[in-house]
Every structure is written in structure tokens, then in C-alpha cells.
N, C-alpha and C positions, 0 to 999 in steps of 0.2 A: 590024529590029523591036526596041524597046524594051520590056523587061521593068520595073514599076513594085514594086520589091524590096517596097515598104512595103503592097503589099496582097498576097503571099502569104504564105500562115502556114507558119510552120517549126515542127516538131515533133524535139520532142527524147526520143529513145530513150535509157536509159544505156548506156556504153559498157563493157561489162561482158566482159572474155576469155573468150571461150567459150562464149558468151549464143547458145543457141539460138530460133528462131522460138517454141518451145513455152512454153522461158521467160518469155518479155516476153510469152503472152498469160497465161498463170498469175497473173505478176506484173501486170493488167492486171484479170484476175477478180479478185482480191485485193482491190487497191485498190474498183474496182465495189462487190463485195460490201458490203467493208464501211459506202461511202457511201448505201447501200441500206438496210442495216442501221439507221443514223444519221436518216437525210431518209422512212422508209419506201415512198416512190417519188420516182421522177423521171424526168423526160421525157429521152430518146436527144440530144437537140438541148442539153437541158440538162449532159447527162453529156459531151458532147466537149468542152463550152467546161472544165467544172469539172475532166477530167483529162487532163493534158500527153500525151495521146498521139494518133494519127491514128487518125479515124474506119473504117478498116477492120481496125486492133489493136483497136477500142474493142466491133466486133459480132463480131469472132472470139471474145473473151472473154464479152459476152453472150450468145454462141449458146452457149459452153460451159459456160455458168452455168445454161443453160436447160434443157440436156441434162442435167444432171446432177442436175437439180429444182430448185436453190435460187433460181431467176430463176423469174418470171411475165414476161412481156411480151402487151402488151394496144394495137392501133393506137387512138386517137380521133384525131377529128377532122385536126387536121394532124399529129399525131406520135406517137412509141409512148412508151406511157408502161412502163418496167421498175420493177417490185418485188420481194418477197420472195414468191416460192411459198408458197401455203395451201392446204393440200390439200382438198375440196370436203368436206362434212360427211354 
């Protein structure tokens, strides 16, 4: 069976000595954040293409963001939209 190299996406993690799993999602919220911060929301589907990382580093760091307050996530229609936590009035 032939594999068609040009339609799987490769994801490039740094290669960093001693880069733990917790790491790269830290480093992962970071980056998130602050594009959140910048765009004031934006869609999940939108956030994998804009950061070089794979979609299951991309909602480990989302759910960490969530948990910790500083993410909102909210489903419509076909996709979730992530912003910035506002705490209700």
C-alpha cells in the first residue's frame, strides 16, 4: 500500500533537551493565549492551522487554559469558538 507523503501533515515540535510533555503544553498555552489576547476570539479549527503544533498538544493546552480561567470556550454551530474568560457581572 502506498502512502501519498504530500497529503499528511507533519507537525514540528522543538527539539528541546529535556522538554517534558508539560512543557510543550505550557509552551503551547502561551503561544494560545496570547493569540487570543491579539484576535479576541477564534475558532479551534482556526487555532490548528495558525499554530505549528498537532491538534491534540493544541486542546491539552486549551483545556489548561480553561481550567485555570483564562480561556472561555463556547461550541456554535460547526466549531468551538475560544476566547478570553469574562467573568459574568
Amino acid at each position: 500500500m502506498l502512502y501519498k507523503l504530500w497529503q499528511m501533515r507533519i507537525y514540528l515540535i522543538p527539539q528541546v533537551r529535556g522538554a517534558k510533555m508539560n512543557d510543550l503544553i505550557d509552551l503551547t498555552a502561551s503561544r494560545i493565549h496570547t493569540m487570543v489576547q491579539q484576535q479576541g476570539s477564534i475558532t479551534l479549527s482556526n487555532l490548528e492551522y495558525a499554530i505549528d503544533a498537532s491538534y491534540n498538544l493544541i486542546f491539552l493546552a486549551v483545556e489548561r487554559l480553561v481550567a485555570t480561567g483564562k480561556l472561555n470556550v463556547k461550541k456554535d454551530v460547526w466549531d468551538y469558538t475560544v476566547s478570553i474568560f469574562q467573568e459574568p457581572e
